[in-house]
mmCIF file as gemmi writes it, N, C-alpha and C atoms, coordinates in Angstrom:
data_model
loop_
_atom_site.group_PDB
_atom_site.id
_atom_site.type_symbol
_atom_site.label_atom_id
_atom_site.label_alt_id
_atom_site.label_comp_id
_atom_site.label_asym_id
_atom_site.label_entity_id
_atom_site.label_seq_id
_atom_site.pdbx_PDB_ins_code
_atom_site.Cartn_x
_atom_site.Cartn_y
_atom_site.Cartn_z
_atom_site.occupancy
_atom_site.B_iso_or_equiv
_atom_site.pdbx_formal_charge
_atom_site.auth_seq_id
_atom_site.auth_asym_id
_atom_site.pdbx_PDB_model_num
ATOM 1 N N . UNK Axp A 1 ? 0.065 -27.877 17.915 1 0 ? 1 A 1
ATOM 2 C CA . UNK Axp A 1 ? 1.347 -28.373 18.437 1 0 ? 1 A 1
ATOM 3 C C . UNK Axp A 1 ? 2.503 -27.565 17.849 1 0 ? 1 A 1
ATOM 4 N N . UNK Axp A 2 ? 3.541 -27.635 18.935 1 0 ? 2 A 1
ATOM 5 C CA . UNK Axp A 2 ? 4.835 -26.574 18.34 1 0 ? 2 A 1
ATOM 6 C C . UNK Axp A 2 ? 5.495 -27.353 16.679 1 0 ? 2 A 1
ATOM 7 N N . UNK Axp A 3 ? 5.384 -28.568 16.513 1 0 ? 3 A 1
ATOM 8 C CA . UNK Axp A 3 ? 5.815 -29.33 15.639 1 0 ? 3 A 1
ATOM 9 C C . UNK Axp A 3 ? 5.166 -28.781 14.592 1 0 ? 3 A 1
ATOM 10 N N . UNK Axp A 4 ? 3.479 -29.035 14.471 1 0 ? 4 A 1
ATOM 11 C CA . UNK Axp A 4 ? 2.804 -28.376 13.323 1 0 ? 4 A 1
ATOM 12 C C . UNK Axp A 4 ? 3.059 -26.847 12.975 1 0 ? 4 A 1
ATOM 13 N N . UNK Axp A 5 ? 3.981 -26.014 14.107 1 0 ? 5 A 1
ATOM 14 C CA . UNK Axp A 5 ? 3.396 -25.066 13.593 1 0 ? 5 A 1
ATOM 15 C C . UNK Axp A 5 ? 5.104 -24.883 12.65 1 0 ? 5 A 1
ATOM 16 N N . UNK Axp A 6 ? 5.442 -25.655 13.491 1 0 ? 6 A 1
ATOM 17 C CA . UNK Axp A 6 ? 7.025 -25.163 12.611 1 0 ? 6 A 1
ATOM 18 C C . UNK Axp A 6 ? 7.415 -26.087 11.166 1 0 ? 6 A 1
ATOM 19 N N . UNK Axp A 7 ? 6.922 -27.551 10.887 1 0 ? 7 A 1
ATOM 20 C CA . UNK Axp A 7 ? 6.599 -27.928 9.779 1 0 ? 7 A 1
ATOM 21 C C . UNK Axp A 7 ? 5.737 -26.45 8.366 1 0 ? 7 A 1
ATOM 22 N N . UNK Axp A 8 ? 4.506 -25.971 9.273 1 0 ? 8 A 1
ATOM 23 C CA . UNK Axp A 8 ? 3.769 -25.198 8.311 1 0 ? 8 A 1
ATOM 24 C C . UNK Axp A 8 ? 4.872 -23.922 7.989 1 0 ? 8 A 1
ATOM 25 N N . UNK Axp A 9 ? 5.89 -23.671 9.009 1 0 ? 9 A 1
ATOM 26 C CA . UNK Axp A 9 ? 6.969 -22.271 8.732 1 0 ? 9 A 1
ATOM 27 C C . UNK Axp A 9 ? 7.842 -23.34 7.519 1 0 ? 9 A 1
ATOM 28 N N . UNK Axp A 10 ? 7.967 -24.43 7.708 1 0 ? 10 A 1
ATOM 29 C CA . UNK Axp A 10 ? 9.582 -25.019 6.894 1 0 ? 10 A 1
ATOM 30 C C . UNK Axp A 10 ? 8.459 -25.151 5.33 1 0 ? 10 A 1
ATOM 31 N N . UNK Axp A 11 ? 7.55 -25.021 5.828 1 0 ? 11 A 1
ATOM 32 C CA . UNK Axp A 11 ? 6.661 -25.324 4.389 1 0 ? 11 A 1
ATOM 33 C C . UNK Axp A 11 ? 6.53 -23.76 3.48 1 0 ? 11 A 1
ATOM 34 N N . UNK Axp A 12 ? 6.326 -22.969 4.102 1 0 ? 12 A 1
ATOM 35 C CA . UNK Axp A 12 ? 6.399 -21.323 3.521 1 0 ? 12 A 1
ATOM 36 C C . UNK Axp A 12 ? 7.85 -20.864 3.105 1 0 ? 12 A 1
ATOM 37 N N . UNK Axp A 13 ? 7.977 -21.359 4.34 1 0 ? 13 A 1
ATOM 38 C CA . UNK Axp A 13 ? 9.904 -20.593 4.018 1 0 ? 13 A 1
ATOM 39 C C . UNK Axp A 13 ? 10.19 -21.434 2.762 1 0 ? 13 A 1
ATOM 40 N N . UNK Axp A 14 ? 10.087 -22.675 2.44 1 0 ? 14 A 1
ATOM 41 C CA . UNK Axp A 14 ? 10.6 -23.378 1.078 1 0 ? 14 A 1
ATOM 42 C C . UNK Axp A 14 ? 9.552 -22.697 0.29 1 0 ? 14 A 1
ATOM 43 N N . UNK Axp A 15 ? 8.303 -22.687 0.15 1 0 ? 15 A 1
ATOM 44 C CA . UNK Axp A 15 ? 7.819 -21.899 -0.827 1 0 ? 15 A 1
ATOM 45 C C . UNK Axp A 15 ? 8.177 -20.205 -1.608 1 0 ? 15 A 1
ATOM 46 N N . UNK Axp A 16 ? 8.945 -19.592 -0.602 1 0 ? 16 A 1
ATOM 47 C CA . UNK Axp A 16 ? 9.053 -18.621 -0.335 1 0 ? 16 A 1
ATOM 48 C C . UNK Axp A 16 ? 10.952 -18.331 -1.449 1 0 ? 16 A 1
ATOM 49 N N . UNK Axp A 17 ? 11.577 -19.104 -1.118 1 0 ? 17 A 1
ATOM 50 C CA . UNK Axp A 17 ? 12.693 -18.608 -0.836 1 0 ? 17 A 1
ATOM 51 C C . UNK Axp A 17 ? 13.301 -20.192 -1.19 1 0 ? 17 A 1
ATOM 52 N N . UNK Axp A 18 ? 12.5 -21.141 -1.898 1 0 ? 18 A 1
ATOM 53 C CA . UNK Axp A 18 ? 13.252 -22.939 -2.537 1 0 ? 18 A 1
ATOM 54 C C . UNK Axp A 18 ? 13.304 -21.833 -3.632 1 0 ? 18 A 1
């Protein structure tokens, strides 16, 4: 789903760059 995939981006991008 477009939801999961953009939760798993808001989840990297904070890993990435919190």
């Amino acid at each position: 789903a477009l939801s999961d995939h953009f939760v798993k981006l808001v989840s990297w991008y904070d890993n990435e760059y919190g």
